[in-house]
C-alpha positions as a Markdown table, in Angstrom:
| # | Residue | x | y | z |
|---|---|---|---|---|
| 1 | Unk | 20.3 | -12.2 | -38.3 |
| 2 | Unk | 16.9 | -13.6 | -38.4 |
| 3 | Unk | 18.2 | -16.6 | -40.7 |
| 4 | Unk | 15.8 | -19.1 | -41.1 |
| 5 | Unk | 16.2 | -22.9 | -38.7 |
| 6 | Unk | 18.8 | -25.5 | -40.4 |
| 7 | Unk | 16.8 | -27.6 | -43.4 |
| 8 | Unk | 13.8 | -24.6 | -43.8 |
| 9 | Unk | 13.5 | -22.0 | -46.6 |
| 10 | Unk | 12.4 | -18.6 | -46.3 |
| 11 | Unk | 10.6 | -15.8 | -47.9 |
| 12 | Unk | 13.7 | -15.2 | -50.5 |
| 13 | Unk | 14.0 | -19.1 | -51.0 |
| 14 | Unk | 17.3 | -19.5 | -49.0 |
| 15 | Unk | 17.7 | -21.7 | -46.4 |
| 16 | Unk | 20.5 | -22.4 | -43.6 |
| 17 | Unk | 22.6 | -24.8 | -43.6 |
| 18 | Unk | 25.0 | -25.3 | -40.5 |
| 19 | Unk | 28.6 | -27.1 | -41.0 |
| 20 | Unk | 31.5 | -27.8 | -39.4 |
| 21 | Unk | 35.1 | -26.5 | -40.8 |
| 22 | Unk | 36.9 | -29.5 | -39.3 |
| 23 | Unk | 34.9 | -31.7 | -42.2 |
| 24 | Unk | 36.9 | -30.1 | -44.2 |
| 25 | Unk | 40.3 | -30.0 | -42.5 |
| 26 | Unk | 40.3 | -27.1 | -39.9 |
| 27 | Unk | 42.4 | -28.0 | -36.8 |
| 28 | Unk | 40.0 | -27.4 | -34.7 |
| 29 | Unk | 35.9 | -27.6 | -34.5 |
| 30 | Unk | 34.3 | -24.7 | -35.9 |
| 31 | Unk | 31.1 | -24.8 | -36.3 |
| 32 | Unk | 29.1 | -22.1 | -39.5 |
| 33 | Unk | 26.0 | -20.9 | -40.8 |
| 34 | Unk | 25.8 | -20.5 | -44.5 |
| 35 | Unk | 22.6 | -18.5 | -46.0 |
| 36 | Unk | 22.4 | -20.2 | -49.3 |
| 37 | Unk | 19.9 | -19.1 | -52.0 |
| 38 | Unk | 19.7 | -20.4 | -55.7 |
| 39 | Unk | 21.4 | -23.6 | -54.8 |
| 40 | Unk | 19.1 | -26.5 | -53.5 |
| 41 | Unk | 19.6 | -28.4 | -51.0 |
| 42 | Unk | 19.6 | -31.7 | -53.0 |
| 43 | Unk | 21.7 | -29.3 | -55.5 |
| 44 | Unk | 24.5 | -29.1 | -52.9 |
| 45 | Unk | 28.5 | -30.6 | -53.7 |
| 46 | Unk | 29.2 | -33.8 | -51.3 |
| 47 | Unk | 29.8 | -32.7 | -47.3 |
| 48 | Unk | 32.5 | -34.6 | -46.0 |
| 49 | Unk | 31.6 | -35.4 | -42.9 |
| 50 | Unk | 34.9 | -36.0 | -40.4 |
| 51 | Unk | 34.5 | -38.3 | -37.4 |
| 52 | Unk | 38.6 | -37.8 | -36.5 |
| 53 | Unk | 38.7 | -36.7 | -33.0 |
| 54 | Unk | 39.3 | -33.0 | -32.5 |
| 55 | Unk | 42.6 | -32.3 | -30.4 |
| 56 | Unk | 42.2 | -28.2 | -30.9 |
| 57 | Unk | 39.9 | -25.8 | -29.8 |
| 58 | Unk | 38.9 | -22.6 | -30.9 |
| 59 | Unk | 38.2 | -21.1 | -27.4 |
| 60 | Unk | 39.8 | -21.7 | -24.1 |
| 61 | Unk | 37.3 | -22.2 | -21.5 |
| 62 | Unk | 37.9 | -21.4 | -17.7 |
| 63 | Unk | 39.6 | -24.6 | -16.8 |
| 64 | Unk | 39.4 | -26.2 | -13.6 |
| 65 | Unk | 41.1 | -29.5 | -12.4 |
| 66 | Unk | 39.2 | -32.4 | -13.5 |
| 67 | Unk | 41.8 | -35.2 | -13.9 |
| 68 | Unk | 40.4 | -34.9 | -17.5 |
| 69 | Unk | 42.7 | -33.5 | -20.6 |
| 70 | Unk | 42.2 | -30.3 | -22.3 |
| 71 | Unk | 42.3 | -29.6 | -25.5 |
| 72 | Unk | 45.1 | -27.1 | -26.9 |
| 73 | Unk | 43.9 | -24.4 | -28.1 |
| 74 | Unk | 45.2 | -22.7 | -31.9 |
| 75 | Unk | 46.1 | -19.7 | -32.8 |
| 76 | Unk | 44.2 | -16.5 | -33.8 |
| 77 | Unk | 45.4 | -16.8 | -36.9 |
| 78 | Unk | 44.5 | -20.0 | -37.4 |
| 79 | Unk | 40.9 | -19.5 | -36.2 |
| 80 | Unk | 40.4 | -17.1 | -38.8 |
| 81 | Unk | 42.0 | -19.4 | -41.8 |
| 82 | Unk | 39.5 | -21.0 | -43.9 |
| 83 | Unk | 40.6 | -24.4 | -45.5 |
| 84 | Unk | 41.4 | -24.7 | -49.1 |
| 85 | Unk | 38.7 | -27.6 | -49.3 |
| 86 | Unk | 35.8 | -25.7 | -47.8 |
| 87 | Unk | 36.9 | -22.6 | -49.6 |
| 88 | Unk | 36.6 | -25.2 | -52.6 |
| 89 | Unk | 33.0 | -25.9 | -51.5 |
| 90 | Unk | 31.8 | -23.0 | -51.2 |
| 91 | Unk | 32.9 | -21.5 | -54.6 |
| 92 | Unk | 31.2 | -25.0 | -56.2 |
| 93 | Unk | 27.9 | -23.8 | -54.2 |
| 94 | Unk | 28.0 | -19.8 | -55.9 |
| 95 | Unk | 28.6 | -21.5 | -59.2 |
| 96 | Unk | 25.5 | -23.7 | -59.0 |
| 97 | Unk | 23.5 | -20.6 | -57.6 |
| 98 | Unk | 20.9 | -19.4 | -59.9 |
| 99 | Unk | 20.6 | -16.2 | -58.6 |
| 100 | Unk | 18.3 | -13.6 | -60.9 |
């Protein structure tokens, strides 16, 4: 997508920012790219950041006996559910947008 690194801007004056879902109450970690433009980074609503270990997964991996537990893994249709909060968060970011 040719999106510019985490933190820089680019030629349009958006930027990347990279978050994690489960900051905001997803079951599992889930990590996403947002392209912001017209919102600054020092404009941005408060990230939550959530240090609560993660018991889900988005993915099973190949899994191999390692005396170790696995994480359970959720749902397709809870992978594809964003959570009210971060659907929240967003909306607050396109309202502060000043997008001509």
């Amino acid at each position: 997508m040719n999106l510019p690194l985490p933190g820089k801007y680019d030629e349009y004056g958006g930027y990347t920012l990279c978050v994690n879902q489960h900051w905001w109450g997803h079951k599992a970690e889930k990590n996403t790219f947002l392209y912001i433009k017209g919102c600054p980074q020092n404009n941005l609503p408060p990230i939550p950041l959530n240090f609560n270990a993660i018991e889900f997964t988005v993915a099973s991996r190949i899994k191999k006996h390692t005396g170790r537990r696995h994480k359970k893994e959720i749902t397709r249709k809870e992978r594809e559910q964003t959570p009210v909060a971060f659907a929240k968060f967003l909306i607050e970011i396109a309202e502060k947008a000043n997008i001509k």
